[in-house]
C-alpha positions, -999 to 999 in steps of 0.1 A, spaced: -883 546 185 -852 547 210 -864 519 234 -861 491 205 -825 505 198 -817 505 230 -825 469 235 -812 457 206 -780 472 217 -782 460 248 -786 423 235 -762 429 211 -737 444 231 -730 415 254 -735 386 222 -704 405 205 -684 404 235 -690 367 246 -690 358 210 -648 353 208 -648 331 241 -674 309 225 -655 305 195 -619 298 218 -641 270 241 -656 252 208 -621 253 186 -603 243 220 -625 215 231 -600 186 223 -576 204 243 -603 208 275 -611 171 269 -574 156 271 -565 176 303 -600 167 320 -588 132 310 -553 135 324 -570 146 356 -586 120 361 -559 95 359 -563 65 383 -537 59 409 -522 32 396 -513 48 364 -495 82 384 -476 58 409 -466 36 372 -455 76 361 -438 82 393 -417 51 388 -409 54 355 -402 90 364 -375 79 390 -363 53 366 -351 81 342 -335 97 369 -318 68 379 -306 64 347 -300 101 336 -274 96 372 -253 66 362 -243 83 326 -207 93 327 -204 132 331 -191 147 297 -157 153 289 -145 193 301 -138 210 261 -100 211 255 -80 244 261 -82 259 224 -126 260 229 -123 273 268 -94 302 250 -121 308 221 -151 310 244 -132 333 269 -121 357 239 -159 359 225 -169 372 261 -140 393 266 -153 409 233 -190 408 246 -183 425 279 -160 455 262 -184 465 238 -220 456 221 -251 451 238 -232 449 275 -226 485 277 -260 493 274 -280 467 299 -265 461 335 -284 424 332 -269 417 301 -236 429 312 -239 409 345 -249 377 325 -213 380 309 -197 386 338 -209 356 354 -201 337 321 -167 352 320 -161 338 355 -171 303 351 -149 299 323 -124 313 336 -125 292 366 -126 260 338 -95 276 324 -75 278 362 -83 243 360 -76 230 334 -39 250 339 -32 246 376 -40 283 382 -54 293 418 -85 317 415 -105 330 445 -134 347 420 -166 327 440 -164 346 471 -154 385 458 -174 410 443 -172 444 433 -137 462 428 -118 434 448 -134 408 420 -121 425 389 -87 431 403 -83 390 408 -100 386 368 -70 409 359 -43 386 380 -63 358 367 -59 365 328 -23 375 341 -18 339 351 -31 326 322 -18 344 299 24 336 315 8 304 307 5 308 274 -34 315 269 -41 344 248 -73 368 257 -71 394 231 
């Protein structure tokens, strides 16, 4: 009486198992089909991608760089991440907090130029890096920015 439960189980075992990945191949077919398809582009039809593919770039080269955002966004923008480093999420996660850092940074190297201001941020770190934020906001604000 146990040896026909014990085969049964044993074919049944591996059907229920292998039963999901049937159902994925037959419901994904379509999808199997297209890529085997792609594949087996001809060569004419990936050098005709290629050059289209440059083409764009080309083109995506020659469009005129945007215009830099006026002083009253780059002010807003540095005020939202002075807010987001002090408090919230930053305090908690060092990624997060290094995230705003390098955000606060970048903006205000957009702000020193939009005003004139010399910054040397790029090549600090550590201490010696949030000393020159401090005579940076300095600068900026005798310029008439406000942080805070």
């Amino acid at each position: 009486m146990a040896i026909p439960h014990v085969v049964v189980l044993a074919a049944a075992l591996p059907a229920l198992l292998c039963l999901p990945c049937a159902v994925a191949v037959v419901l994904r077919a379509d999808h199997l089909a297209s890529r085997r398809s792609w594949v087996r582009r001809d060569v004419r039809d990936t050098r005709r991608l290629h050059r289209l593919d440059q083409g764009l770039s080309d083109t995506l080269a020659r469009l005129p760089a945007p215009p830099p955002p006026c002083i009253e966004q780059i002010a807003a923008e540095l005020r939202r991440l002075d807010r987001q480093r002090r408090s919230g999420p930053t305090t908690e996660s060092t990624r997060w907090l290094a995230a705003v850092l390098r955000a606060y940074d970048e903006w205000l190297r957009l702000a020193c130029r939009s005003l004139g201001v010399s910054e040397h941020l790029e090549p600090l770190d550590g201490i010696d890096r949030e000393i020159e934020r401090v005579r940076v906001e300095g600068e900026l604000q005798a310029n008439g920015m406000t942080f805070r």
